[in-house]
Each structure stands twice: as structure tokens, then as C-alpha cells.
RODO-2510 file (C-alpha; in nm, 4 decimals, decimal comma):
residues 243
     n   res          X          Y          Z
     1     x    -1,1742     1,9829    -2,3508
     2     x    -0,8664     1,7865    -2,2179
     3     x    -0,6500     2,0925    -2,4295
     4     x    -0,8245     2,3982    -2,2314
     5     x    -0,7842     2,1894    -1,9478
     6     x    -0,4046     2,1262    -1,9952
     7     x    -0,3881     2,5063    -2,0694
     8     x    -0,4438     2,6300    -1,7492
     9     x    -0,2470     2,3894    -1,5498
    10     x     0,0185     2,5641    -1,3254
    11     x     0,3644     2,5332    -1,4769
    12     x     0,4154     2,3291    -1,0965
    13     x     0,1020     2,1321    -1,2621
    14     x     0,2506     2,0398    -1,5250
    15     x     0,5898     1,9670    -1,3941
    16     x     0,4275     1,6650    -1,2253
    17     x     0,2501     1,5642    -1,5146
    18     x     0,5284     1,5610    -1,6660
    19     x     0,6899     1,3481    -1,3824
    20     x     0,4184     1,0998    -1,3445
    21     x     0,4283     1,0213    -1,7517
    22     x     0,7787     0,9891    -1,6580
    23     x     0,6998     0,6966    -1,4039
    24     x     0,3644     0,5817    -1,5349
    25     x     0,3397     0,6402    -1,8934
    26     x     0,0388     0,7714    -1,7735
    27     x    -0,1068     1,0853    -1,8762
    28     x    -0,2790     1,2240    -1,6446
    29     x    -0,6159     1,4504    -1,7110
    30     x    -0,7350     1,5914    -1,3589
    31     x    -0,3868     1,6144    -1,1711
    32     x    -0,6028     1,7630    -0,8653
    33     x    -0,6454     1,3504    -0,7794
    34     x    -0,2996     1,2941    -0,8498
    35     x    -0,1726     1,5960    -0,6259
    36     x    -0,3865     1,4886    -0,3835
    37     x    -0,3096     1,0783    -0,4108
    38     x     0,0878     1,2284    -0,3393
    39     x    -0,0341     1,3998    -0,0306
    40     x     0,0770     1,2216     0,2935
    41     x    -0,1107     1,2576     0,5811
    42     x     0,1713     1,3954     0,7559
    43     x     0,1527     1,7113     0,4937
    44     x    -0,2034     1,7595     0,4907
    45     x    -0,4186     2,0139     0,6027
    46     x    -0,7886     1,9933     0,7068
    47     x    -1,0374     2,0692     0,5125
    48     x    -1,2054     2,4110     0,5714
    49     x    -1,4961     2,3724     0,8050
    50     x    -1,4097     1,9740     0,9063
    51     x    -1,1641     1,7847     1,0608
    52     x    -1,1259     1,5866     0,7907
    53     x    -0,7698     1,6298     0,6207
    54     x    -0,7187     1,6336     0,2816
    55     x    -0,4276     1,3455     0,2525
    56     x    -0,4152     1,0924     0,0163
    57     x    -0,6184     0,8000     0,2593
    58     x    -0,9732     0,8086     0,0890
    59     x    -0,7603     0,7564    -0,2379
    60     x    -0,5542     0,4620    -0,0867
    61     x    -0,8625     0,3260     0,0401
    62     x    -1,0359     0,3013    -0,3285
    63     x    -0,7271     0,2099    -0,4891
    64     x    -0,6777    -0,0735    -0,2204
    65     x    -1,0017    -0,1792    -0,3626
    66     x    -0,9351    -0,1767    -0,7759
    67     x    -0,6216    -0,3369    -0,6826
    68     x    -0,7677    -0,6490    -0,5057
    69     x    -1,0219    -0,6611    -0,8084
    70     x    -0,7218    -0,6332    -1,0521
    71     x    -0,5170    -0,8847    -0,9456
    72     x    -0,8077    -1,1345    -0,8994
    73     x    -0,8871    -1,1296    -1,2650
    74     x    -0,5103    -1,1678    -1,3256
    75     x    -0,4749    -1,4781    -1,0875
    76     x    -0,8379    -1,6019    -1,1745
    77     x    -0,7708    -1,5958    -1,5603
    78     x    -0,4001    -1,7386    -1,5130
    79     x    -0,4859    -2,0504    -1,3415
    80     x    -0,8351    -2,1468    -1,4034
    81     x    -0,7587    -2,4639    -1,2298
    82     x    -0,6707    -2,3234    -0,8839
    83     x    -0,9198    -2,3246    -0,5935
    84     x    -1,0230    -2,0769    -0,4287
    85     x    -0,7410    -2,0826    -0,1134
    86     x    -0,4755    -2,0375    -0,3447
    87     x    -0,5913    -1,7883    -0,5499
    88     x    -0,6542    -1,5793    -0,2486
    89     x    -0,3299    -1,6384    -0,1162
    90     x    -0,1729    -1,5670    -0,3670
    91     x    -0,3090    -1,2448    -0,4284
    92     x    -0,2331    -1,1429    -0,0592
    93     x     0,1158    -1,2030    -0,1437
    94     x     0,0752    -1,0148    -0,4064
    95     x    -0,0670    -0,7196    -0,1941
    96     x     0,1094    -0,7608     0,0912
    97     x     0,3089    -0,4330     0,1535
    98     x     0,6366    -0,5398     0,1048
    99     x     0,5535    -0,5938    -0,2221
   100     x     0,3601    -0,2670    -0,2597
   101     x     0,6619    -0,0374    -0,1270
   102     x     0,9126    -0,2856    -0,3183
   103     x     0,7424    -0,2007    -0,6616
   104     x     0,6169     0,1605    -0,6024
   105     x     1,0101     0,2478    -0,4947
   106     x     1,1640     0,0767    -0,8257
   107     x     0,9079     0,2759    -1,0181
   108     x     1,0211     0,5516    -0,8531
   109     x     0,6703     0,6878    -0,7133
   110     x     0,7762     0,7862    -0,4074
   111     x     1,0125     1,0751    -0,5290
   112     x     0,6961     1,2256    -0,5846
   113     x     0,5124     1,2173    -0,2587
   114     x     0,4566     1,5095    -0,0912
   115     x     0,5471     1,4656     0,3263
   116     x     0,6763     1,6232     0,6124
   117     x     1,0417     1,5301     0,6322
   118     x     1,0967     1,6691     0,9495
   119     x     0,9579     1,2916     1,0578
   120     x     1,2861     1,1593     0,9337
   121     x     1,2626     0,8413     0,7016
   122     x     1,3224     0,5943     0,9439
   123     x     0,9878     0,6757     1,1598
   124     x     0,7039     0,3914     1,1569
   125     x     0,4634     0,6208     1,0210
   126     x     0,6293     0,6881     0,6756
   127     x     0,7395     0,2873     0,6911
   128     x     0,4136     0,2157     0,4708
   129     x     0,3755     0,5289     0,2832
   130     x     0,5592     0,3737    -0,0591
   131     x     0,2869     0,1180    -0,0820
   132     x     0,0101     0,3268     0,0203
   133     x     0,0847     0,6039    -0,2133
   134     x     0,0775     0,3388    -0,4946
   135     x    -0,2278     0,2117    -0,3910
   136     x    -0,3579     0,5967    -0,3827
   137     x    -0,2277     0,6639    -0,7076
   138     x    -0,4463     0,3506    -0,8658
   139     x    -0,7370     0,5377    -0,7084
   140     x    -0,6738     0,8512    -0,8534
   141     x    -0,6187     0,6678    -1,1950
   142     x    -0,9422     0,5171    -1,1860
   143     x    -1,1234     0,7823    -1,1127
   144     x    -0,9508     0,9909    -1,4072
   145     x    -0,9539     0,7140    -1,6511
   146     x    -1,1857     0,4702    -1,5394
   147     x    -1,1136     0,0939    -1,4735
   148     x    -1,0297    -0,0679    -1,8163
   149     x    -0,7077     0,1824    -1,8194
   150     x    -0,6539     0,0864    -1,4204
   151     x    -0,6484    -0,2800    -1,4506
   152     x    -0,4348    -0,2699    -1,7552
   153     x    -0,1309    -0,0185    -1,6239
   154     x    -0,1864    -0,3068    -1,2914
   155     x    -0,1249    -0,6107    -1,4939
   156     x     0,0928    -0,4796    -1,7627
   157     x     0,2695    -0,1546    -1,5977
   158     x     0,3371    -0,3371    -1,2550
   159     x     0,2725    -0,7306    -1,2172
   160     x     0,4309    -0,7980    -1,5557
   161     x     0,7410    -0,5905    -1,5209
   162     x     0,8289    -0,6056    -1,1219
   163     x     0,6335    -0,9403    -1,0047
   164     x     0,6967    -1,2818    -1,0822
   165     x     0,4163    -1,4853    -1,0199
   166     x     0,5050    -1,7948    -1,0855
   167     x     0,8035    -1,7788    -0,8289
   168     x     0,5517    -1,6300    -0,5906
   169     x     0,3271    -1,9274    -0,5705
   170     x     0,6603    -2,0917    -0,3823
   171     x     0,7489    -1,8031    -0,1363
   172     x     0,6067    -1,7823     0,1810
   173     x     0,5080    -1,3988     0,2784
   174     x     0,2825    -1,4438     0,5150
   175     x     0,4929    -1,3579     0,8255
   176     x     0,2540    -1,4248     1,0917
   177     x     0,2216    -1,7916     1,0261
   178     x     0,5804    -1,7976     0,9899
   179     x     0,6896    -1,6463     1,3416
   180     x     0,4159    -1,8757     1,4920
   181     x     0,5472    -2,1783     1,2967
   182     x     0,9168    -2,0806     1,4663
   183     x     0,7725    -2,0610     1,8363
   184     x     0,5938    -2,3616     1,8223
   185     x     0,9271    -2,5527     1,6595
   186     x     1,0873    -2,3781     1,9352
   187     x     0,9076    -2,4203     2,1660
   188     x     0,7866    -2,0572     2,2821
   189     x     0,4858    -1,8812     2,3225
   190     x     0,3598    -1,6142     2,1367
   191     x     0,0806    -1,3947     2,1389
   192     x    -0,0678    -1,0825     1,9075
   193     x    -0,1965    -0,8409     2,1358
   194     x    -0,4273    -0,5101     2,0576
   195     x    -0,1683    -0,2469     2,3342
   196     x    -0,3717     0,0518     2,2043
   197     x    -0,6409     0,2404     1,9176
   198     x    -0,4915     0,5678     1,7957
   199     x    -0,7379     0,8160     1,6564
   200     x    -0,6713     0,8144     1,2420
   201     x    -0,8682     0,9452     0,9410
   202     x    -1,2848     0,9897     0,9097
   203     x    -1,3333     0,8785     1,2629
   204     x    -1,1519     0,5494     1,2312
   205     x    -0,9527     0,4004     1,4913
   206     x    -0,5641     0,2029     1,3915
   207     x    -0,4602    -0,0867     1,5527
   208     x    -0,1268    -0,1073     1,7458
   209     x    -0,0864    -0,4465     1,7430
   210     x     0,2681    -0,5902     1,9259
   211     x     0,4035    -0,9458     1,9464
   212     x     0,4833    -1,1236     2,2588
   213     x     0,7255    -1,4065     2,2494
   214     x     0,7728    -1,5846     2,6097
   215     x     0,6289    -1,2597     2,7644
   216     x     0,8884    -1,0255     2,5901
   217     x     0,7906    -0,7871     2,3330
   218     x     0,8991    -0,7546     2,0016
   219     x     0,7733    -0,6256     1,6490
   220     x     0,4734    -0,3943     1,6535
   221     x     0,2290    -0,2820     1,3731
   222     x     0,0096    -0,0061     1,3007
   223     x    -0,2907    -0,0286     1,0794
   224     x    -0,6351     0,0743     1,0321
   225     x    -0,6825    -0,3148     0,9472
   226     x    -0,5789    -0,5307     1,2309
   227     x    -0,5178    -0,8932     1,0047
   228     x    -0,2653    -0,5984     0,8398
   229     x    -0,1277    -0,4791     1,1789
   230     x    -0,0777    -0,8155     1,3309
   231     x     0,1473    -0,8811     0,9892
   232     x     0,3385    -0,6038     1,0313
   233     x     0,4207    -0,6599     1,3644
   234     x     0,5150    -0,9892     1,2518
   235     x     0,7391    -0,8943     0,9611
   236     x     0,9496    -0,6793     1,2015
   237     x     0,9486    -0,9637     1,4720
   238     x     1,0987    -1,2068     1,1850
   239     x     1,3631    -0,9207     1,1302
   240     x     1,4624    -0,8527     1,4620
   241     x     1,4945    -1,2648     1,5394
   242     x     1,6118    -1,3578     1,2015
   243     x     1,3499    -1,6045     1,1514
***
């Protein structure tokens, strides 16, 4: 079955098979979820008769999932004498975006994500797409190989190779607590507010979330999650203050 299937690929098909073995040792069986886990929002279509685009966001929104599963296992089987808080924080570290676009750019994942460049690489909109396009990929993987396959290529193919755990347990990622731990040594205020809901995906609304230090704005965020907006806003705030 997998041979017939492999026989009618599209020589374009297989050229990204090809390409993601390259990056992922993975072979992949239905490349429809992998085209469509490479597919940016800003290069999608909608589907005929909806609204409803056909980007990669369902896919980043399973594989968001599998990943948070993954990495709990990891964590839970590496110190089974950790509570509870540090096993979670950890893992946000973990899955914190930086992280995600660090590792999906040195596997080189994003040279195969389909966007429109006319958007230019430095817009906030493409800021997160290494991370989410990893986390869309997982999603396709696990629904073409199933979960054993998934949780292995995340613990062995990516937290093994590009993460090193141990020396994360001692680095502080979480930039919200760290831009409010530099106003209140400084004595400043600072506040996360909610300035608007853009329209997004399936009906779902994103957060722009902005930071206000001393009533002057800063960093800003974007994200159908607001705890994830509020961090990004803070990560750029840190950046732009060199905190």
C-alpha cells in the first residue's frame, strides 16, 4: 500500500519528501498533512464553500498538544523526585517559543514553509511561524504515524540533540516575571493590557496584548492564548530595555 501510494506522488511530492527525510529522518506516508502542516496562514486559501482556510493552524493546534504530552513523560520520567511546580515549569521553558523557533530553525524546518514573502521577514506575524510550523509538523506526524513514532522523534530527534535540560532547570525564560521583577526593583509600574481582539482562524479571536511601563508603551504580543501574548509582549519589552 505505502508503494502505490509513493507511486503516484507528484515529482514536487516527492521532492519534499525527500526534503523532510532530509531534516527529520522521517519518512513521511501521507505528505497531504505535511504540505499542509508547511502552509502558513499567510499562503492559504479558504476552503471551498467556508471561510475556513486551509493553513497549517488546526495542525499546530494538535501538535501543541502531543508536544506538551511528550515532554511531560520526558520531564516526569527524568526526575521522579520533582513536584509538580517544577516539572511544569520546566516544560514551559521547554515550550516556550523561543525555544520552538530556536530548534525548528537549526533543524532547518523553516526552509520548507510555504508563506507569502511579500510580508517581509521582519513582520510580527511571521515572528512565530518557526515554532508554530514545528509544532504543526508534530501534528501531521502523529496523525501519519501515530504517537509512539511522535514522542520518540520529540525526545530523541529534538530534546536530546538541541535542548539541554539540565542547564534549563537554571535559566529563567519566563519573561513576564522577569520585566515585573525589574519594575518593582526599579521602582516602576507596569501593567499587561488587552488594546484589541483581531479576528483569527475557526472563529477565534487573538489577543494583542501590550506592556505599559510608567504609562509608556512598550513590547506587544499577539496570540490566540493570552498567558502566550502577555509573554511575548514581555520578551520584546526585555529586548527593547535590555533587562
Amino acid at each position: 500500500m505505502i508503494k502505490y501510494l509513493l507511486s503516484i506522488l507528484s515529482q514536487k511530492d516527492k521532492e519534499l519528501r525527500k526534503e523532510i527525510f532530509k531534516v527529520t529522518t522521517i519518512r513521511p506516508t501521507n505528505i497531504k498533512l505535511y504540505k499542509q502542516a508547511f502552509r502558513h496562514s499567510s499562503a492559504s486559501t479558504p476552503i471551498q464553500g467556508t471561510k475556513i482556510k486551509n493553513s497549517n493552524e488546526r495542525l499546530e493546534y494538535l501538535g501543541d498538544a502531543i508536544l506538551n504530552a511528550a515532554v511531560a513523560q520526558v520531564l516526569f520520567l527524568k526526575f521522579p523526585f520533582k513536584d509538580e511546580g517544577f516539572l511544569t515549569q520546566l516544560r514551559s521553558k521547554i515550550v516556550s517559543r523561543e525555544q520552538l523557533n530556536s530548534i525548528a530553525k537549526k533543524i532547518g524546518i523553516t526552509d520548507l514553509v510555504d508563506f507569502n514573502k511579500k510580508m517581509g521577514p521582519n513582520r510580527d506575524r511571521l515572528k512565530s511561524m518557526p515554532g508554530n510550523t514545528l509544532e504543526a509538523f508534530l501534528g501531521a506526524l502523529f496523525l501519519d504515524k501515530g504517537y509512539n513514532a511522535t514522542e520518540k522523534f520529540i525526545s530523541e530527534g529534538l530534546l536530546n540533540v538541541y535542548l539541554d535540560i539540565d542547564a534549563l532547570v537554571h535559566t529563567e525564560t519566563n519573561y513576564k516575571s522577569r520585566i515585573i521583577n525589574w519594575c518593582q526593583k526599579s521602582g516602576k509600574s507596569i501593567t499587561f493590557e488587552t488594546i484589541d481582539m483581531l479576528p483569527g482562524q475557526h472563529n477565534q479571536k487573538q489577543f494583542k496584548v501590550q506592556v505599559v511601563i510608567d504609562e509608556k508603551a512598550y513590547g506587544t504580543g499577539l496570540d490566540y492564548n493570552k498567558r502566550k501574548s502577555e509573554q511575548e509582549a514581555a520578551e520584546k519589552t526585555c529586548e527593547m530595555l535590555g533587562v
